[in-house]
C-alpha positions in Angstrom: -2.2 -26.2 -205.9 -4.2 -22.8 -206.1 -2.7 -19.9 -204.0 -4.5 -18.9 -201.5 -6.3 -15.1 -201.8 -5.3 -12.6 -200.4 -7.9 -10.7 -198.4 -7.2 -7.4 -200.2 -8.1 -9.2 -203.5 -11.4 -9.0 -202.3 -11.1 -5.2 -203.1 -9.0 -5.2 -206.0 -12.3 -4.1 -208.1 -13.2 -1.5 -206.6 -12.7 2.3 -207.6 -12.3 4.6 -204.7 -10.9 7.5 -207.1 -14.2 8.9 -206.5 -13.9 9.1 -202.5 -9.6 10.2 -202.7 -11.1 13.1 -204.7 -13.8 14.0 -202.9 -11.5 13.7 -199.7 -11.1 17.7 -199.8 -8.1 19.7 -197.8 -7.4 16.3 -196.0 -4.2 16.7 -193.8 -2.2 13.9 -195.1 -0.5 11.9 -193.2 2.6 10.4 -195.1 4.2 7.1 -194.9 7.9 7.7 -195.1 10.3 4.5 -195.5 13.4 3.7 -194.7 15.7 0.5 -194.2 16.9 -0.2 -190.6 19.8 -2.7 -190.6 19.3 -5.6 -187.8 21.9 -7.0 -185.5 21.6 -10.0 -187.2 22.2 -8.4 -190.8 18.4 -9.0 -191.7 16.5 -5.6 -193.0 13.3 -4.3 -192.0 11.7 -1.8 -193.7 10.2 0.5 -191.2 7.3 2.9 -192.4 7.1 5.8 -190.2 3.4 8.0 -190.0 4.2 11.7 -190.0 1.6 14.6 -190.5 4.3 17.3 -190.4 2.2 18.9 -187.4 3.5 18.7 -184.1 1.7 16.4 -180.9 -0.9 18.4 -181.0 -2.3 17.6 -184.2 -1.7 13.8 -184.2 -1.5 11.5 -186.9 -5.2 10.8 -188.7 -6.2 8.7 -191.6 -8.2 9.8 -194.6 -8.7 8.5 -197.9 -5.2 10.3 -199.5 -3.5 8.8 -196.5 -4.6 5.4 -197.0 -4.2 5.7 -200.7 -0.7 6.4 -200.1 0.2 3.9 -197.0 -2.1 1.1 -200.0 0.7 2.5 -202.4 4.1 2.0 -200.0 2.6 -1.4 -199.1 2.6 -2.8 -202.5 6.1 -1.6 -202.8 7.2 -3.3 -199.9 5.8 -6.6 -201.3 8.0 -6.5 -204.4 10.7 -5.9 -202.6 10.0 -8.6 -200.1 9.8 -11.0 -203.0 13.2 -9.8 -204.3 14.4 -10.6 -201.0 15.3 -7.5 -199.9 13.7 -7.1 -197.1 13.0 -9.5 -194.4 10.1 -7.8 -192.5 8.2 -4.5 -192.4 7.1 -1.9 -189.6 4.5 0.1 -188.8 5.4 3.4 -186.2 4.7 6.9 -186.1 5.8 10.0 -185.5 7.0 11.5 -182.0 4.3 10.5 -179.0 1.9 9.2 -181.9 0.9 6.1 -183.8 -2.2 7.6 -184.9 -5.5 8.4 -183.7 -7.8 6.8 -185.9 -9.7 7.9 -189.1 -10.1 11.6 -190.1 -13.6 12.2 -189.3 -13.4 15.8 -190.1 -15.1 15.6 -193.8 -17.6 13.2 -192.8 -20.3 15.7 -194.0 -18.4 15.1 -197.7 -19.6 11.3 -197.4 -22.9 11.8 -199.6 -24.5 8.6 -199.5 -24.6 4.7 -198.0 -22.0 3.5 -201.5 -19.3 6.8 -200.3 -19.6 5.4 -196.3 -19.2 1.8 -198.1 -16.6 2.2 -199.9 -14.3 4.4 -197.0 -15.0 0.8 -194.8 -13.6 -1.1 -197.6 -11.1 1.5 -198.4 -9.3 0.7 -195.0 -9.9 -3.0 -195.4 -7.8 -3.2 -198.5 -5.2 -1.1 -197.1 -4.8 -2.9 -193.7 -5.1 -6.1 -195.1 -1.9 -5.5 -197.1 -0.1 -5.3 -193.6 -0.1 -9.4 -193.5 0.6 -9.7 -197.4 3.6 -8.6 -198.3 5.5 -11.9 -197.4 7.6 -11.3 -194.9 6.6 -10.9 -191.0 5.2 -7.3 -189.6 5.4 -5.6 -186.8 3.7 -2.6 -185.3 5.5 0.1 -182.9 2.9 1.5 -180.9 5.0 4.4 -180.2 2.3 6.5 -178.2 -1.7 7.7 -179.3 -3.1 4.8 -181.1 -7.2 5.5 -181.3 -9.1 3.4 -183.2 -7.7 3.1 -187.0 -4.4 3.9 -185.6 -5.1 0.9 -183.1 -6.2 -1.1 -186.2 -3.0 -0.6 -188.0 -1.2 -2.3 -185.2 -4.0 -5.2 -184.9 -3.6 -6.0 -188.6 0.5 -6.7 -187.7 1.5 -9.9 -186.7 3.1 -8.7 -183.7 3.2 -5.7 -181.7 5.4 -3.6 -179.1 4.1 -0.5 -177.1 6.5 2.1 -175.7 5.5 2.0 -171.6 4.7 6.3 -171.9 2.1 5.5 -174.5 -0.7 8.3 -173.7 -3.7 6.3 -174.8 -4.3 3.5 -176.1 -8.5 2.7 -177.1 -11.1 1.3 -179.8 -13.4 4.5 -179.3 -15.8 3.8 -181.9 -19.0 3.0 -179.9 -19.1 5.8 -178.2 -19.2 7.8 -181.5 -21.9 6.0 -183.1 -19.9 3.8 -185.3 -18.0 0.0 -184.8 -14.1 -0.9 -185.1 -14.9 -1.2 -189.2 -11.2 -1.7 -190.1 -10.4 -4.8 -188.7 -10.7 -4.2 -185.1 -14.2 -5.7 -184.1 -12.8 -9.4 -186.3 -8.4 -8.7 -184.9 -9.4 -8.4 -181.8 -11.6 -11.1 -180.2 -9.8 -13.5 -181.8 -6.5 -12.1 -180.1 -7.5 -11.4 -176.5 -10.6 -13.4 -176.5 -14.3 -12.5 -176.6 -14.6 -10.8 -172.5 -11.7 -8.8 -173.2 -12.4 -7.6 -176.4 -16.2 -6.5 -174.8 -14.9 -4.4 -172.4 -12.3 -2.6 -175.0 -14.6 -2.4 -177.5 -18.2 -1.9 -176.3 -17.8 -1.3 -172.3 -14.7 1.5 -172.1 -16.2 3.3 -175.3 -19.7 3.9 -172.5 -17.5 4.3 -169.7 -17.1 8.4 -170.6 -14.1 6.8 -173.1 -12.0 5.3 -171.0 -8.5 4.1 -172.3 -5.8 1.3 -171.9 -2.9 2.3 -169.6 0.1 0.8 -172.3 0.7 -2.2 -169.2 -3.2 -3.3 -169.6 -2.4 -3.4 -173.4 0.4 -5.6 -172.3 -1.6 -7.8 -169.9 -4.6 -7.9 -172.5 -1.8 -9.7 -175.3 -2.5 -6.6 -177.5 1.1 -6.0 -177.5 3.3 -8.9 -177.6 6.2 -6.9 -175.7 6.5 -3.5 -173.9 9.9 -1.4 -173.6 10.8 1.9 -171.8 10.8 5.2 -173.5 13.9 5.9 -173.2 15.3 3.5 -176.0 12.1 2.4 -177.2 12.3 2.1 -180.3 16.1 0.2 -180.5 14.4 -2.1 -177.9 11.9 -2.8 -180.3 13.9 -3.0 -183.4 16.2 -6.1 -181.6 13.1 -7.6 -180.2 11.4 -8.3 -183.6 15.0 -9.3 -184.9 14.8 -11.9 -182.0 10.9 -12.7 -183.5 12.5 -13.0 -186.9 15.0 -15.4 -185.8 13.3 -17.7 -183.3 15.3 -16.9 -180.3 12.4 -14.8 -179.3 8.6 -16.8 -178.5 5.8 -14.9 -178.8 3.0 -16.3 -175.9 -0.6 -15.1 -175.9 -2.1 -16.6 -173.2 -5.4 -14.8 -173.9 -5.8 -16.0 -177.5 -8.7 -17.9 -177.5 -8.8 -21.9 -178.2 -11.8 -24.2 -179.8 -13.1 -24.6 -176.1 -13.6 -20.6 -175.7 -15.0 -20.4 -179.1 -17.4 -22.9 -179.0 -18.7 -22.4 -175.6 -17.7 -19.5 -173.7 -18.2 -17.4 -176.6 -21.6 -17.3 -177.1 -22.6 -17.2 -172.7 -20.5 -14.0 -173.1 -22.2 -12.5 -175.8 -25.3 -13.3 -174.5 -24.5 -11.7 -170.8 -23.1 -8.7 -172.2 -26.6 -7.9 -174.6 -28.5 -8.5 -171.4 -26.4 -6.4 -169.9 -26.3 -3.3 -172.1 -30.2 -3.7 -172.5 -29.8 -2.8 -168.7 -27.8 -0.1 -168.9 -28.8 1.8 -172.2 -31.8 0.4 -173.5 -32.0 -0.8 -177.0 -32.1 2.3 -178.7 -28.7 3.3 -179.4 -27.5 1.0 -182.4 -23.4 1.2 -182.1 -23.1 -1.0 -179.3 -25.5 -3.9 -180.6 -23.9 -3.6 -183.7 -20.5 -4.1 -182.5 -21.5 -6.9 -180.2 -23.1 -8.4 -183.2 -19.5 -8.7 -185.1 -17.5 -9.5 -182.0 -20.0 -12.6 -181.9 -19.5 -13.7 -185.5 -16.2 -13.1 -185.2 -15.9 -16.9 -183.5 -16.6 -18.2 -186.7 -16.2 -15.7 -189.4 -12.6 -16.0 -192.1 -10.9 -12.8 -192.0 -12.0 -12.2 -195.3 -15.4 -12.9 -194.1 -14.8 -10.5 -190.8 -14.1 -7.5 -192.6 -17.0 -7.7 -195.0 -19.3 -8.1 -192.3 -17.5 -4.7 -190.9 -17.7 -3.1 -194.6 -21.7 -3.4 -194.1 -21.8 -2.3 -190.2 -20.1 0.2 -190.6 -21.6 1.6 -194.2 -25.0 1.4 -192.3 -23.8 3.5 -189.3 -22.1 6.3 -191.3 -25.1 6.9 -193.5 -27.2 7.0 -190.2 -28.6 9.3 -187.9 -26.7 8.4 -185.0 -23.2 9.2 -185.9 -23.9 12.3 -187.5 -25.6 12.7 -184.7 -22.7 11.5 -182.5 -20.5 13.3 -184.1 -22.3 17.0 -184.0 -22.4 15.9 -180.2 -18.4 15.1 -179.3 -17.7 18.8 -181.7 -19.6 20.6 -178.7 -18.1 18.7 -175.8 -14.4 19.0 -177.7 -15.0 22.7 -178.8 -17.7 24.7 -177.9 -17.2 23.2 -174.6 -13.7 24.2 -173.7 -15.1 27.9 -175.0 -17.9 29.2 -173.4 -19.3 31.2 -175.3 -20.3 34.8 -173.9 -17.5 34.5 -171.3 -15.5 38.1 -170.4 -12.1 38.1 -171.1 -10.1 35.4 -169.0 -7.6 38.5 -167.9 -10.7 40.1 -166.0 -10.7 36.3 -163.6 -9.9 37.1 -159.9 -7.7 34.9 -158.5 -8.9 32.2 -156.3 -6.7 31.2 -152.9 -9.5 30.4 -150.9 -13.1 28.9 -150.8 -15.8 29.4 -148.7 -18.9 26.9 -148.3 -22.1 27.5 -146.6 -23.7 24.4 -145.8 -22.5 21.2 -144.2 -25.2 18.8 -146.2 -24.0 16.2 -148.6 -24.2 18.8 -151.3 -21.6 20.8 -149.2 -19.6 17.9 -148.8 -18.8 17.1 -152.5 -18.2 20.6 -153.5 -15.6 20.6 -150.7 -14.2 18.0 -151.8 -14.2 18.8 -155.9 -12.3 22.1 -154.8 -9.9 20.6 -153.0 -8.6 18.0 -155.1 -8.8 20.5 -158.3 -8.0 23.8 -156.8 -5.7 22.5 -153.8 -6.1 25.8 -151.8 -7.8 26.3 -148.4 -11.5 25.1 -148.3 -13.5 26.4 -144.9 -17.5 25.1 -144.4 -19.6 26.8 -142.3 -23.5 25.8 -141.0 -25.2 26.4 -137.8 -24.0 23.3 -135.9 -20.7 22.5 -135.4 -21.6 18.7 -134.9 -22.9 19.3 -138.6 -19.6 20.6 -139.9 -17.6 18.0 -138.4 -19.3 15.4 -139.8 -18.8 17.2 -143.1 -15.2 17.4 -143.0 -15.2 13.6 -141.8 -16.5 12.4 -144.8 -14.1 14.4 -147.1 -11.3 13.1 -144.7 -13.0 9.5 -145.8 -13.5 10.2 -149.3 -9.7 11.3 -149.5 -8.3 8.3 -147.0 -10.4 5.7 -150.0 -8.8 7.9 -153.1 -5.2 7.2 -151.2 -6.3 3.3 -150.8 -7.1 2.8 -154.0 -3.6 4.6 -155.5 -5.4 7.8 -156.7 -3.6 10.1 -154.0 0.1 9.9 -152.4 0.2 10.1 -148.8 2.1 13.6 -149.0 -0.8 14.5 -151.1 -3.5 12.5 -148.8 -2.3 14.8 -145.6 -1.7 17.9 -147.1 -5.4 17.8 -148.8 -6.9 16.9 -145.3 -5.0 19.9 -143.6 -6.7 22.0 -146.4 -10.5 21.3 -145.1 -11.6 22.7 -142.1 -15.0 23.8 -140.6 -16.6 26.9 -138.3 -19.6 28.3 -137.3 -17.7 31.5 -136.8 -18.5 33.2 -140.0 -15.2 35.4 -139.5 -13.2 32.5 -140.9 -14.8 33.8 -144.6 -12.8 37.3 -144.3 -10.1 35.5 -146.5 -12.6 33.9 -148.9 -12.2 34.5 -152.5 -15.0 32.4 -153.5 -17.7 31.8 -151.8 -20.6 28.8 -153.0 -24.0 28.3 -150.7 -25.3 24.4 -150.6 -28.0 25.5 -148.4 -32.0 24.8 -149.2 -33.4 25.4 -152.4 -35.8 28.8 -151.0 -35.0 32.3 -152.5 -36.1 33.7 -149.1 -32.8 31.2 -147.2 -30.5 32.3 -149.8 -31.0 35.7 -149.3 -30.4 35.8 -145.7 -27.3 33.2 -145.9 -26.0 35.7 -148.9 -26.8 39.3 -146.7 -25.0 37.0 -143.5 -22.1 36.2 -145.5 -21.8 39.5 -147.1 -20.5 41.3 -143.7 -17.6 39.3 -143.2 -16.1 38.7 -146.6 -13.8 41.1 -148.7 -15.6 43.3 -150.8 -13.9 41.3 -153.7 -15.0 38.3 -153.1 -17.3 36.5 -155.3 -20.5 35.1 -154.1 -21.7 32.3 -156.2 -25.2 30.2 -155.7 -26.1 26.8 -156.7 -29.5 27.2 -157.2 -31.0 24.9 -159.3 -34.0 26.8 -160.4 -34.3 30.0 -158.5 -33.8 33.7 -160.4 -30.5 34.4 -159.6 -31.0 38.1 -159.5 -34.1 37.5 -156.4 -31.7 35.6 -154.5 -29.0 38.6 -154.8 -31.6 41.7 -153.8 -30.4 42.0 -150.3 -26.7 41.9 -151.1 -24.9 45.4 -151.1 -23.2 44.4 -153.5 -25.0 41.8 -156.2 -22.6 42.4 -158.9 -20.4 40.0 -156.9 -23.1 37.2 -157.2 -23.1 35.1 -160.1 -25.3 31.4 -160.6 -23.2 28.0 -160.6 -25.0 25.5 -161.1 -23.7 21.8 -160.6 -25.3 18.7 -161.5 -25.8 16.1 -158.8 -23.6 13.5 -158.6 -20.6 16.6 -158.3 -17.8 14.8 -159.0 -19.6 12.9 -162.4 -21.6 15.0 -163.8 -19.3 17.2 -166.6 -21.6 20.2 -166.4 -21.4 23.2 -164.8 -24.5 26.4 -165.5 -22.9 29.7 -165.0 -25.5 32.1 -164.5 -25.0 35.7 -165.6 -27.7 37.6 -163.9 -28.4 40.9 -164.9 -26.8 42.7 -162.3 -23.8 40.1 -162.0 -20.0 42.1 -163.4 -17.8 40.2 -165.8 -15.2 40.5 -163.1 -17.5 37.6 -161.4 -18.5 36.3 -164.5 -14.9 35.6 -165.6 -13.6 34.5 -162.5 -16.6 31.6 -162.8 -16.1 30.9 -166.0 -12.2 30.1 -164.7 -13.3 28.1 -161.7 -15.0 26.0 -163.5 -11.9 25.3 -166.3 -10.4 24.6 -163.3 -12.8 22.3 -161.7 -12.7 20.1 -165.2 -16.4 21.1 -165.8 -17.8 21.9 -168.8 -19.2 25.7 -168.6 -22.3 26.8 -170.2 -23.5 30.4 -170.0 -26.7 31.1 -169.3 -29.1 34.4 -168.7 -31.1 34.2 -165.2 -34.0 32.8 -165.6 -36.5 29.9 -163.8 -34.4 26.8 -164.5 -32.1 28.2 -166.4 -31.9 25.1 -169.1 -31.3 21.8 -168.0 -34.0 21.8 -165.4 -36.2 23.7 -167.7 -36.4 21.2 -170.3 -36.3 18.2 -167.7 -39.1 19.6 -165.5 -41.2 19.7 -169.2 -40.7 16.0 -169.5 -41.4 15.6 -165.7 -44.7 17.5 -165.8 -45.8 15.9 -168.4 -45.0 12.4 -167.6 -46.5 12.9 -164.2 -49.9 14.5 -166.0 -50.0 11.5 -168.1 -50.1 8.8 -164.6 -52.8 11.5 -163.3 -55.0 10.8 -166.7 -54.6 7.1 -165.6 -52.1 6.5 -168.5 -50.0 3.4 -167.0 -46.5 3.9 -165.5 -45.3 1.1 -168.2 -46.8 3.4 -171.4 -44.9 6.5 -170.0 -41.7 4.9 -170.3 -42.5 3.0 -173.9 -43.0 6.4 -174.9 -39.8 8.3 -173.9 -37.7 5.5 -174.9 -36.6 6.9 -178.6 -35.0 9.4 -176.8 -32.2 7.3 -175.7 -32.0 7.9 -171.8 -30.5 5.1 -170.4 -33.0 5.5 -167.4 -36.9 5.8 -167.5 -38.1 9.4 -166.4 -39.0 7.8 -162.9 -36.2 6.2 -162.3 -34.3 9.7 -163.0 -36.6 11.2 -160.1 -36.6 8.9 -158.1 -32.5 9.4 -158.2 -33.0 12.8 -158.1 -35.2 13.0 -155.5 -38.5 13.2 -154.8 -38.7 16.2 -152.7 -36.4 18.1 -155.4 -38.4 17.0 -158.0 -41.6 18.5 -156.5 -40.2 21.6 -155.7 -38.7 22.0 -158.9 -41.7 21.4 -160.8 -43.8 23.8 -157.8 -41.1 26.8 -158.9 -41.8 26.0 -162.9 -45.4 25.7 -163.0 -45.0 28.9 -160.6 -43.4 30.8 -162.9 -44.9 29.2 -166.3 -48.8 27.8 -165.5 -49.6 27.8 -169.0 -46.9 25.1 -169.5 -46.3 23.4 -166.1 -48.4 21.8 -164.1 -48.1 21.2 -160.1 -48.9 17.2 -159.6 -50.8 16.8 -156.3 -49.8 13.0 -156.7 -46.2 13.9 -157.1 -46.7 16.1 -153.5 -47.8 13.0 -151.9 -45.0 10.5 -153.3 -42.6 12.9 -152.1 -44.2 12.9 -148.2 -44.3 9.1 -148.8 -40.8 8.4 -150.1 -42.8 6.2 -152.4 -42.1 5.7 -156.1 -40.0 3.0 -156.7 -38.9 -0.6 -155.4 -35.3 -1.8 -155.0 -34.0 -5.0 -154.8 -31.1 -5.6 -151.9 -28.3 -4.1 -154.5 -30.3 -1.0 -154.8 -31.4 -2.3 -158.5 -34.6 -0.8 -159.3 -37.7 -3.6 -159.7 -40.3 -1.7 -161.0 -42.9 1.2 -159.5 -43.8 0.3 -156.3 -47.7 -1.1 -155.1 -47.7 2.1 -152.9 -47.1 4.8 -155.8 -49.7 3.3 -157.8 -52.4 3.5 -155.2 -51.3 7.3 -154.6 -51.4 8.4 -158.1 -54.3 6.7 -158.6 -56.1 8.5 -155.5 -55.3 12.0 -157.5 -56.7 10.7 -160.9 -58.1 14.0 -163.4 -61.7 13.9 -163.3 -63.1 13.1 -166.8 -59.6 12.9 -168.5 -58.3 10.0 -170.9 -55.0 7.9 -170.6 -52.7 8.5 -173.2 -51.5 6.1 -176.1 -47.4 5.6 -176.4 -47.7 7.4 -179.3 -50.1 10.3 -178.0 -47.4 11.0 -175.5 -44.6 11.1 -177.3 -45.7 13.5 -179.4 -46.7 15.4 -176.7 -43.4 15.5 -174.9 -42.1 16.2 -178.2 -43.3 18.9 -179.1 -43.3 20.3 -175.5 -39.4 20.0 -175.6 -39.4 21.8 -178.8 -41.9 24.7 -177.4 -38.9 25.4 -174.3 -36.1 24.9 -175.8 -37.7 27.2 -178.5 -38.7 29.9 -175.8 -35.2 29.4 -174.6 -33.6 31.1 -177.2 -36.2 33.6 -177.8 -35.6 34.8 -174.4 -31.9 34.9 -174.7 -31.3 32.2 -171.9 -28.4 31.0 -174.2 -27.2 31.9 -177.5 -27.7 29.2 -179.8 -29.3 25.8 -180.1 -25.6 24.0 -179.7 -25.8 25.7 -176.0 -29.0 24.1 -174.9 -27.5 20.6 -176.6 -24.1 20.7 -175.0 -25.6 21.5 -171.3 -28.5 18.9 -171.7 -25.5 16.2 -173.1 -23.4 17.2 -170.2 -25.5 17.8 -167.5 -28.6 15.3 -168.3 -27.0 12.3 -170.1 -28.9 13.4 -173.6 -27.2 10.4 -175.2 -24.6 11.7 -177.6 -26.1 9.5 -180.5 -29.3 11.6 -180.5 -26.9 14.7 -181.0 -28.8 16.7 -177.7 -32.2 17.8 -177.9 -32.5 20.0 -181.1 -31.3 17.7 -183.6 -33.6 14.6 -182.4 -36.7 17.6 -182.0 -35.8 18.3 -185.8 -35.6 15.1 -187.3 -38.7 13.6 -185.6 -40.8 16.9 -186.5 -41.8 18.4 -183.9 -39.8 21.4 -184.5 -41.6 22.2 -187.5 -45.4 21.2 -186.1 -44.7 23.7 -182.8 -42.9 26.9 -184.8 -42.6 26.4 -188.5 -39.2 25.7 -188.9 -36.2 23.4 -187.3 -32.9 24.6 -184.9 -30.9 23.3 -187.6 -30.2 24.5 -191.1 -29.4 21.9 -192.6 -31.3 19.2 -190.1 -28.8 17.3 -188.5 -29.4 13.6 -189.4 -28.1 10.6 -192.0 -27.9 10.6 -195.8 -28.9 6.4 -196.3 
């Protein structure tokens, strides 16, 4: 009888010399071996993953690495069939497993063939895990991210330490698909709804990871042990496997019934459902819930091929480079403003003031509380007001304690933190104080001038304008180097960004200390110059005033959205006002076409929407249904004499290169320093979808930064190679 194939035979042809040379200064990470004697007297050869870096430079896997983990593998299987060893292990080094593939010399991957052959290069690594002849085992010892969870699916069995950091198939959300085994492994382990939500839903969900007892539940791992003696427990675990006094249940495996049936309902709800959520433009997520679906059917052999060509076609695509330029600014340039002052020039915070009781008011309270855990006083005109401001932070915090977010030492003692006055003395103590009051320079000023005679000469003012000139709304301070812009984005407590506005009369004393606040808020801080909008508004309000001209020129609602859809917002440019608001929006786009009428223009049909409240219809969940019959009429009442709906394609180019003319002026002016700036606020504070890369790259590669000024914000452009 003919032996079966292996499933690294399969690659046994191929030469990836090429790609292990081209792999550059790779950090390897070694595969060191040693024999660890069982209780029993049975051997197991356990292969631990060591960078020689400390935690915080984990474990990654390039093409040296594999090369080398392909080469202990084999070694393994001649010993195995010398019977010397009666199973192998995978585990890695202190806190790590590893966290995935090394995507740092992505840029060295020249062509479709090079992103090819890295997908088969894990493939024929991996698949070695289940073909040296005896039984494997992986010891997910702490960080295992994507490859370095795919190591551990490829095992026949598997054991997670109960400290484990983080546990995740992250690939979506960087443009790509599990390619090494994970998107055929793992469906067929925990079944097709878990594997969804691991592979396609946590990736959108901001990343979100498995706590090492959901990887438990889930039947990832087949057994979880304390830290303490984790990996002894494991070691006499898998000699228990070995010698049948142990069982191995996976009651989430899935059987012909699920295959066959529920399957394919699952696959078809969860398409339905991103089409919802992100529209159809982003190709990761489709592509992955195109493999999880064969996976029902699909050999392992035939899994992994089907993975080689996914994930070949998403390397040597737009969207991961894309993706990729886009989680660099969030990871780096993110957690370094640039243009901040030196941290050692940051005043020290103890206490924050709040003007304003409004729902703005009340999530800033509540932000600074829970990050800053220091004394937090609101102030507004009616005392009623405030004490139905510091009722719903006391609610917000009594639903954080429900739900297992907050102790009850730490529920009471954040409570006695918030209070409220109308006795502006309360602010003498302030160290920071933030206004939430209405968007007008002229109620700014006179909050700020109020404000000013009670706190400490060293305290620093900070606004949230959205739009306003920072420096106006500081001309009747006596001291307006204390005032500097912070800008949130609404919802507070979501939204990662955070626009520090130095103004030009602003010090770096307050400049620092905002910069500091904001680290310590978890926001993402981008510096910007004063100016009208600053940049996320700036660019928005473009799009806005556009798309609004086009309904006046009788262009339908349903045309303006087919036309911004290759930009990847997972909401139509209505739906986004409509959340923001109507009566923001309007006054918004009233201050930009203020300040720039050769570029923005005031919508009298957008004035009227606003008095109306009319734009949208809801169903009874709050689900959007479509514009509403009332809108329509309204914007059709305000139609531009003698003008001519726009095409889809007339539009979009217009947008387009209307983006690229203001983010263009952006940087002349000096708002920000460099195109990643305007990127990593419009990714953070406007959900640019991270495979579009931001703004710039997507303005660049469609070409309307060349049509508007000649040239692109990247050199080179930012896109694929297939």
């Amino acid at each position: 009888m003919a032996r079966t194939q292996r499933v690294s035979e399969q690659y046994a042809g191929i030469d990836f010399g090429p790609l292990v040379a081209s792999s550059g200064d790779e950090v390897v990470t070694h595969s060191y071996v040693r024999d660890v004697p069982l209780p029993s007297g049975r051997t197991l050869a356990l292969i631990t993953l060591d960078n020689g870096k400390d935690h915080t430079r984990p474990n990654t896997l390039g093409p040296v690495t594999l090369t080398e983990l392909g080469g202990v593998l084999d070694g393994l299987r001649e010993r195995a069939g010398r019977g010397e060893i009666d199973a192998i292990a995978v585990t890695g080094k202190r806190y790590i497993l590893a966290a995935g593939a090394d995507l740092s010399k992505i840029e060295l991957l020249a062509d479709r063939e090079s992103a090819l052959r890295i997908a088969q290069l894990g493939h024929a690594v991996y698949a070695r895990l289940t073909e040296t002849g005896v039984p494997s085992f992986a010891f997910i010892n702490g960080l295992a991210l994507g490859g370095g969870l795919e190591i551990a699916l490829n095992c026949d069995y598997r054991t997670i330490d109960a400290s484990a950091a983080a546990v995740a198939l992250p690939e979506v959300f960087l443009g790509i698909i599990p390619g090494w085994g994970g998107a055929t492994l793992l469906p067929n382990l925990i079944g097709i709804e878990h594997a969804i939500e691991v592979v396609i839903s946590n990736p959108l969900k901001q990343n979100r990871t498995l706590r090492p007892q959901q990887v438990k539940d889930l039947g990832i791992a087949d057994a979880i042990f304390p830290p303490v003696n984790y990996l002894e427990d494991s070691l006499r675990w898998a000699d228990g496997v070995l010698g049948g006094t142990i069982k191995v249940e996976r009651p989430n495996q899935p059987g012909t019934i699920e295959r066959t049936v529920k399957w394919p309902i699952a696959i078809r709800v969860a398409r339905k459902t991103l089409e919802e959520r992100i529209g159809t433009v982003p190709r990761s997520p489709y592509a992955a819930l195109e493999l999880l679906a064969g996976a029902a059917k699909r050999s392992r052999a035939e899994g992994f091929a089907a993975e080689d060509e996914a994930l070949a076609d998403l390397i040597s695509g737009d969207q991961f480079r894309a993706s990729i330029y886009a989680f660099n600014l969030v990871q780096k340039r993110g957690k370094r403003p640039v243009g901040a002052p030196d941290k050692e020039l940051a005043q020290k915070v103890g206490k924050v003031g709040i003007i304003g009781a409004g729902l703005m008011a009340q999530q800033f309270a509540l932000l600074f509380v829970r990050r800053l855990q220091v004394p937090i006083v609101i102030t507004d005109l009616d005392q009623a007001r405030i004490d139905k401001a510091v009722g719903y932070i006391h609610d917000q915090l009594d639903q954080l304690h429900a739900k297992g977010r907050l102790s009850s030492d730490d529920l009471n003692k954040l409570k006695g933190l918030v209070t409220g006055t109308t006795d502006r003395a309360a602010f003498a103590d302030c160290d920071w104080v933030i206004e939430a009051v209405f968007e007008e320079t002229a109620v700014k000023q006179q909050v700020f001038a109020e404000i000013e005679a009670y706190v400490r000469p060293d305290a620093i003012l900070a606004t949230n304008t959205s739009s306003l000139s920072v420096d106006e709304i500081g001309a009747r301070l006596e001291h307006p180097e204390r005032l500097v812009g912070f800008h949130f984005f609404n919802p507070v407590a979501v939204m990662p960004l955070v626009e520090v506005v130095d103004a030009p009369k602003t010090s770096e004393a307050a400049l620092a200390t905002a910069v500091a606040v904001a680290a310590k808020l978890k926001k993402t801080a981008v510096i910007t110059k004063d100016g009208t909008g600053f940049v996320v508004n700036r660019l928005l309000t473009r799009l806005f005033s556009d798309a609004m001209e086009a309904v006046e020129r009788g262009t339908p609602f349903e045309t303006v959205v087919e036309a911004q859809q290759p930009f990847g917002f997972p909401m139509d440019p209505f739906v986004l006002l409509d959340l923001v608001g109507l009566k923001v929006g309007q006054h918004v786009l009233d201050t930009h076409a203020a300040a720039f009428p050769d570029r923005y223009r005031a919508s009298a049909a957008l004035a009227e929407l606003a008095d109306a409240g009319a734009l949208v219809d809801k169903d009874e969940q709050g689900r959007v249904k479509g514009i509403s019959k009332l809108a329509r009429e309204i914007v059709a009442r305000h139609r531009i004499p003698g003008s001519e709906p726009y095409t889809a394609a007339e539009l979009r180019r217009k947008i387009e290169d209307g983006l690229a003319d203001e983010a263009h002026r952006i940087l002349e002016e000096g708002i920000v320093a460099a195109p990643e700036d305007i990127d990593l606020a419009v990714i953070t504070g406007a959900g640019w979808p991270f495979q579009m890369g931001g703004v710039t790259p997507y303005l660049d590669r469609v070409g309307a930064s060349e049509r508007v000024f000649g040239d692109t914000f990247h050199h080179p452009v930012i896109k694929g190679v297939g």
